[in-house]
VOKE-112424 format. One record per residue: residue number from 1; residue in three letters; z negated, x negated, y of N, C-alpha, C, O in turn. Coordinates in nm, 2 decimals. Each point is the difference from the previous one (the first is absolute). Layout:
NUM,ALA,Z,X,Y,Z,X,Y,Z,X,Y,Z,X,Y
...
This chain:
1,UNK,-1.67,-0.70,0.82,0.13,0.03,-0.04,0.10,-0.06,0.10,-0.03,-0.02,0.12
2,UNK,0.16,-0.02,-0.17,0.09,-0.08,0.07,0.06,0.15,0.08,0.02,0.12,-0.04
3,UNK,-0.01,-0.20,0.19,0.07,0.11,0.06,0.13,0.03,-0.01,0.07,-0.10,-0.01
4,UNK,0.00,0.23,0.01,0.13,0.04,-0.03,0.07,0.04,0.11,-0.05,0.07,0.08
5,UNK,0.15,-0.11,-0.08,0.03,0.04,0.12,0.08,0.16,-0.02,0.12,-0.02,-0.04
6,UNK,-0.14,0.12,0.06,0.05,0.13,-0.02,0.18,0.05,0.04,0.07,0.08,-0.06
7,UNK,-0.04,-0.16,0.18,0.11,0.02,0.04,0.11,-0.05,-0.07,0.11,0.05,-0.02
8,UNK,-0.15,-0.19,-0.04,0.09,-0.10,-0.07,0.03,0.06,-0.11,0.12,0.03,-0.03
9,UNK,-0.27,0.01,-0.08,-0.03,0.04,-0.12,0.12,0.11,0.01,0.09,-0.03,-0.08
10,UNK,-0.08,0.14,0.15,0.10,0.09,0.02,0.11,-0.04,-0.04,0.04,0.01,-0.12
11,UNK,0.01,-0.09,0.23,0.17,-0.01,0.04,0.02,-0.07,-0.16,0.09,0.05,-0.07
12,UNK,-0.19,-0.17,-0.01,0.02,-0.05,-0.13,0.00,0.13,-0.07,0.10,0.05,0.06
13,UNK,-0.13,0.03,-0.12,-0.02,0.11,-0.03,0.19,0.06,-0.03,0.05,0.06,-0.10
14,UNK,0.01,-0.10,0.21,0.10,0.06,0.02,0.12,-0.09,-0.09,0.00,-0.12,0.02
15,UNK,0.08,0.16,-0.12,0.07,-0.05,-0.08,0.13,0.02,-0.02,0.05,0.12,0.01
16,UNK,0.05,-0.25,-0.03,0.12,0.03,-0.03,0.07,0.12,-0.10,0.09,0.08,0.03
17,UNK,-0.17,-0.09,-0.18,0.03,0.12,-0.06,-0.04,0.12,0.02,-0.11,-0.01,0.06
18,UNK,0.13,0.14,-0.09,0.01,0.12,0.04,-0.15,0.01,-0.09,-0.11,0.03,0.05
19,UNK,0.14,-0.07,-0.22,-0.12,0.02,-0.07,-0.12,-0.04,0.01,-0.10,0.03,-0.07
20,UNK,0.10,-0.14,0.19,-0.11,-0.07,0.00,-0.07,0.07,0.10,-0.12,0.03,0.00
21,UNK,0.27,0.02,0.16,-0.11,0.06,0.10,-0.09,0.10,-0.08,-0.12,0.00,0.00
22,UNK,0.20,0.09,-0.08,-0.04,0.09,-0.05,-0.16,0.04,-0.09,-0.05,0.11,-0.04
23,UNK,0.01,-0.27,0.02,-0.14,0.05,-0.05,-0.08,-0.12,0.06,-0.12,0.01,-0.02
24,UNK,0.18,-0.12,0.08,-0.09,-0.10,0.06,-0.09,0.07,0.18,-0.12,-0.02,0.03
25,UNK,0.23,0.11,0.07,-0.04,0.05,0.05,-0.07,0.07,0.01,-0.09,-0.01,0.09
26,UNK,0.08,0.13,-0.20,-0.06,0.14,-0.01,-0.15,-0.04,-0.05,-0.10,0.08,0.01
27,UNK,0.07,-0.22,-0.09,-0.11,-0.03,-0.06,-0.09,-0.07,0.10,-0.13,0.00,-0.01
28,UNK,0.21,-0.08,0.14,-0.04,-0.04,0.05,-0.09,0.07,0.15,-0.11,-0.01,0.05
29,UNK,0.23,0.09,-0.03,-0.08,0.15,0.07,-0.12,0.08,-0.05,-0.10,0.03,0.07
30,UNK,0.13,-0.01,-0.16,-0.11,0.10,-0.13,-0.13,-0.09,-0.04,-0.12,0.03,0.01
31,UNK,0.16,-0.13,-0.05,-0.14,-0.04,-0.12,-0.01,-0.15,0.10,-0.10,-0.05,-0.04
32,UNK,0.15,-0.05,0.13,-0.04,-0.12,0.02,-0.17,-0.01,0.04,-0.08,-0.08,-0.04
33,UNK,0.05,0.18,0.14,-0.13,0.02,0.00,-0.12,0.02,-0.07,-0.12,-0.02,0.04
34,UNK,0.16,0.08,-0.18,-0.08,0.05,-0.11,-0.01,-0.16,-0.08,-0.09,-0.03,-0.08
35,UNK,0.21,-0.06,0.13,-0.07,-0.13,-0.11,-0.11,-0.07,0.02,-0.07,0.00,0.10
36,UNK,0.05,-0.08,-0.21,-0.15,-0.09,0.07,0.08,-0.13,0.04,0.12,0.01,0.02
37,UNK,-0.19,-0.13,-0.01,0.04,-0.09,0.12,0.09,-0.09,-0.08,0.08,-0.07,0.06
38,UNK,-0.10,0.08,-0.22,0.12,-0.08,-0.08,0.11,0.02,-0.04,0.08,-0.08,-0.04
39,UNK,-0.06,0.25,0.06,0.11,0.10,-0.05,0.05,-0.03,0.12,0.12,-0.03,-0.01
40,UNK,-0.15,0.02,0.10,0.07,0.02,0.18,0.04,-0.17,0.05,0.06,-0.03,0.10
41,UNK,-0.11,-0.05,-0.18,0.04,-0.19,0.01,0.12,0.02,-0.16,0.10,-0.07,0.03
42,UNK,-0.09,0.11,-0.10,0.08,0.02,-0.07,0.13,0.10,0.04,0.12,-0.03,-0.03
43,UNK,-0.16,0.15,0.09,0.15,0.06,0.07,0.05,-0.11,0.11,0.12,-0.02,-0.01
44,UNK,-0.19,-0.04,0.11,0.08,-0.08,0.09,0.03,-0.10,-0.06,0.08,-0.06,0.07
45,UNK,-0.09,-0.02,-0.18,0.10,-0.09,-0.07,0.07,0.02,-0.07,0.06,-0.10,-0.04
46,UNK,-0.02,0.23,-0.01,0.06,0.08,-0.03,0.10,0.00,0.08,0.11,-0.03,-0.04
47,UNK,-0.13,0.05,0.13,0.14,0.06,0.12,0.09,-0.17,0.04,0.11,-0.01,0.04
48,UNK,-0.21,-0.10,-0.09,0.04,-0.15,0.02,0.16,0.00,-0.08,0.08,-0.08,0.05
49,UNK,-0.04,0.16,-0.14,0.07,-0.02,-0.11,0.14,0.03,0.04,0.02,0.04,0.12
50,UNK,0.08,-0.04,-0.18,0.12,0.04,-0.01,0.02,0.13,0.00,-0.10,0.06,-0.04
51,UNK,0.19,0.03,0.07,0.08,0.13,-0.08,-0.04,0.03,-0.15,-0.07,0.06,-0.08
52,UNK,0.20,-0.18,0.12,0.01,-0.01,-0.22,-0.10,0.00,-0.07,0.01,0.07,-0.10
53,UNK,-0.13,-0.15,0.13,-0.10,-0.05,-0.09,-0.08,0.11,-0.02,-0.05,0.05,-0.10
54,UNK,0.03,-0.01,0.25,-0.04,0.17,-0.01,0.05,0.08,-0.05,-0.03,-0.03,-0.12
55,UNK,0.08,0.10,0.11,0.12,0.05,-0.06,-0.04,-0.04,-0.19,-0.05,0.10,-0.06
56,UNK,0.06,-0.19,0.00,-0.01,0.00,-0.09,-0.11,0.01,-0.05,0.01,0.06,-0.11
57,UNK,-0.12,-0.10,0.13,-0.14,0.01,-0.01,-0.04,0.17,0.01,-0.06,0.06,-0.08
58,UNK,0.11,-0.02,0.18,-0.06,0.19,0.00,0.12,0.05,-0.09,0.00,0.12,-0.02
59,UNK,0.08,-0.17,-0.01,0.09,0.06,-0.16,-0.10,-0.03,-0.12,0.00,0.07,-0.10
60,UNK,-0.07,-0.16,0.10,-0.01,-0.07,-0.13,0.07,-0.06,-0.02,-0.01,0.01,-0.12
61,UNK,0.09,-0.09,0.13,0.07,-0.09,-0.03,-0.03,-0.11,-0.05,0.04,-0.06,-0.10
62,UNK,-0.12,0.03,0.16,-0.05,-0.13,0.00,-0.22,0.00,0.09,-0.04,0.07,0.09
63,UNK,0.00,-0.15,-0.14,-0.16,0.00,0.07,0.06,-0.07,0.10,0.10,-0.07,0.02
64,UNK,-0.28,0.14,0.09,0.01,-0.07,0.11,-0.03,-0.13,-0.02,0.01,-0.04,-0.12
65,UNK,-0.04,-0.06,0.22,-0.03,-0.12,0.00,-0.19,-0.01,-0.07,-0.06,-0.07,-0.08
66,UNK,0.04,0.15,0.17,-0.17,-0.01,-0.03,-0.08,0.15,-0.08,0.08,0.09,-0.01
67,UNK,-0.18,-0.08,-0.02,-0.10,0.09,-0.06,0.00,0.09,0.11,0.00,0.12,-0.03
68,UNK,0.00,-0.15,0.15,-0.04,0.07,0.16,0.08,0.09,-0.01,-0.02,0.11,-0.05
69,UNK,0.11,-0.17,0.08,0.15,0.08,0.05,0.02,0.08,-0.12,0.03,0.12,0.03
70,UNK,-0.03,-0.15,-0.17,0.08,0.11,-0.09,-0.11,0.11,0.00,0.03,0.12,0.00
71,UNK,-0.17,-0.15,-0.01,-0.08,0.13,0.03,0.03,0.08,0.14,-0.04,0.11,0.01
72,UNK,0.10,-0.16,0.08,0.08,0.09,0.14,0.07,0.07,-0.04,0.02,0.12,0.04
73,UNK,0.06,-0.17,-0.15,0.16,0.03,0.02,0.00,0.14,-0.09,0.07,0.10,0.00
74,UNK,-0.22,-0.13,-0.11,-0.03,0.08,-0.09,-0.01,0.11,0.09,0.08,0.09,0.01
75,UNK,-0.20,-0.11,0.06,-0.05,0.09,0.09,0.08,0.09,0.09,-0.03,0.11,0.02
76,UNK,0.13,-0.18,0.03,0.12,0.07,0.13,0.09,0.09,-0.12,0.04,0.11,0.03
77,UNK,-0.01,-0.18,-0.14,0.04,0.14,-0.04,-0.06,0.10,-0.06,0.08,0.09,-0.02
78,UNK,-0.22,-0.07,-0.04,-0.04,0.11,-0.04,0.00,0.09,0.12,0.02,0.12,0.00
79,UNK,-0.05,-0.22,0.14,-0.05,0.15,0.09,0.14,0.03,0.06,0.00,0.10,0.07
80,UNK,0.14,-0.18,-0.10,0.12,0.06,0.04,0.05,0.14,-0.08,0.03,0.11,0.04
81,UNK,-0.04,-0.17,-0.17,0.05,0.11,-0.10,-0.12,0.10,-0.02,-0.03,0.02,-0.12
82,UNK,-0.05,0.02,0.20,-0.06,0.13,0.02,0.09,0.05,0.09,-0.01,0.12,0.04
């Protein structure tokens, strides 16, 4: 497994929109541990991205870029909206 750096992954974690801290943080505290090694190479390219792009993608708005990431995005919000 590619090594992560934990401190960085955090501070990325941390987001201009209110909606994004709001479920990118809490998933990443809660469940980043519970992923396997593709779900967890897929959240840190994830965090590579914009606000916006974020932002629109965990609306539905629009798909993510890859199969990876929209099964994350799927994923961060089922265990948000519990």
């Amino acid at each position: 497994m590619t090594e992560i750096n934990r401190f960085k992954l955090e501070w990325e974690c941390r987001r201009g929109m209110r909606e994004l801290d709001k479920m990118i943080m809490p998933f990443y505290k809660n469940h980043f541990d519970d992923l396997n090694e593709t779900q967890q190479q897929a959240f840190v390219e994830m965090l590579g991205y914009t606000d916006p792009e974020l932002f629109r993608w965990v609306m539905l708005q629009v798909p993510a870029p890859t199969p990876e990431i929209s099964e994350l995005i799927e994923l961060m919000r089922a265990k948000i909206e519990r």
